[in-house]
Structures are given as C-alpha cells and as structure tokens.
N, C-alpha and C positions, 0 to 999 in steps of 0.2 A: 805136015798135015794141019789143015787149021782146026783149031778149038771152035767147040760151039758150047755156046752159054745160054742153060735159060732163065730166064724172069721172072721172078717168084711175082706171083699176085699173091695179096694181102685180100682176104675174106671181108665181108664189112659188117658194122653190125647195125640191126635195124631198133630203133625205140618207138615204140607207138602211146602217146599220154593223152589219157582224155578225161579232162578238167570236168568237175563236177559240181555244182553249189549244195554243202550240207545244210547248211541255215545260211543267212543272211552274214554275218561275219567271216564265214571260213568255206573253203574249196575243200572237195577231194581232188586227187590225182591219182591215177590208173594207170601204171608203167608198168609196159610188155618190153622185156630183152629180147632179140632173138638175131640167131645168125641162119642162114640159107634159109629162114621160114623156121626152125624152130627152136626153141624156146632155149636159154642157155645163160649161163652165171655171169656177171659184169660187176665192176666195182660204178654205181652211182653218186656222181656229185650233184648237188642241189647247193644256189647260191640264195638267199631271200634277196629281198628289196632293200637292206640296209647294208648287203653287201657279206652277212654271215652265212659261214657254212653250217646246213642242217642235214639231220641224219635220218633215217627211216623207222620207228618207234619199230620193237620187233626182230632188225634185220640187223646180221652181224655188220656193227659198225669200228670203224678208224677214227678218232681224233687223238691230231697231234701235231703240233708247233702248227703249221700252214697249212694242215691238207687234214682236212674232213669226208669221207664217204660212207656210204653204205655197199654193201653185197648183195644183191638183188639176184635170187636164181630165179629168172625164167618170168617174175612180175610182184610185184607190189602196189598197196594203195597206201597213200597218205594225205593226212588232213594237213591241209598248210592253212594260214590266214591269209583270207585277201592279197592281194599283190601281184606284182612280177618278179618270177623266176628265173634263171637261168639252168636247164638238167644238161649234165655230159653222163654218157657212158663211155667207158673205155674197158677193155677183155684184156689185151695185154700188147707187143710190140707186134706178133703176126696180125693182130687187126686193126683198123684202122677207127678211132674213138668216134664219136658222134657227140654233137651239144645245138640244145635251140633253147633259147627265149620263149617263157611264156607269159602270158598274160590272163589269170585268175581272177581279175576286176570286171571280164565284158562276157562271161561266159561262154569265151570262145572252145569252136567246137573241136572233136576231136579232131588231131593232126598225125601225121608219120612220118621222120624224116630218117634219113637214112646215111652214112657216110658210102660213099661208091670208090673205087680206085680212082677212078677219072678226074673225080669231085676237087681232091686233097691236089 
C-alpha cells in the first residue's frame, strides 16, 4: 500500500511600521505583529544605522553576546533617531520570520510586508 505524506505549511507573520517624525531629530515607529490578521507575540530585532542592536524601551527585552531583541505582544511604538533601520520579526521554527529596511530620514509612509510560504 503506498504511503501518503502531507506538507506542513508554515503560517507567516505579517509586520506593519509606520514611521512617524516626533521633532526634527527623531522618528517614531508603530509596529503591529500579527499572524492570520490577528495580533500575536514575536521576538523583534531592530539593527540602527551604525550596525547596533536596539531594544524596545518598556518591552521584555534579550541582550547577550550577538543577539539583541525585544518581545512585542501584538505592537509597539518606539522613538529611534533619524536613520536607517533594519526590523526582523521572527515567532519561532513553525513560522516563517519576516525583516525590511527602513528608512526614517524621507518620511516614508507607512508600509506592510509580510513573509508568505512561496516568498522563502
């Protein structure tokens, strides 16, 4: 009798940031987690423009040796200075992480990207 096997799909998770100018030196950042549409816990990495990892002021954070994040249930706001970013989230091995580039210098507007099965 033959076997049949099936194929786990991997859920994705969605991040939505939408950059803000608080004054003239510094950005907010408005990060929504969410898997199927709603709202859900992820570890957040944020790289700055000089290449360090920063944390979420407020939000249970990690650092240690090479890896910096924060815990974001469901969203968070944070004031960064000026610059470009780098945000990942990742949930854990059934999901599939997500990471974009941003740019806080042009006042670009909000964005949403998403990791999909197909994508990876």
């Amino acid at each position: 009798m033959a076997e049949t096997r099936q194929i786990a799909r991997r859920p994705f998770l969605a991040l939505l940031s939408q950059p803000f100018v608080l004054r003239s030196e510094t950005a907010g950042l408005n990060l929504r987690v969410t898997t199927g549409g709603r709202p859900t816990a992820a570890r957040v990495y944020i790289t700055g423009p000089d290449g360090k990892q920063l944390t979420i002021p407020g939000a249970i954070s990690y650092a240690r040796r090479d890896e910096t994040h924060s815990i974001v249930d469901g969203s968070a706001v944070v004031s960064l200075p000026l610059g470009q970013y780098t945000v990942r989230a990742e949930k854990g091995a059934e999901f599939r992480g997500v990471e974009k580039a941003l740019d806080l210098t042009s006042g670009e507007a909000a964005s949403t990207w998403t990791s999909r099965d197909s994508a990876i």
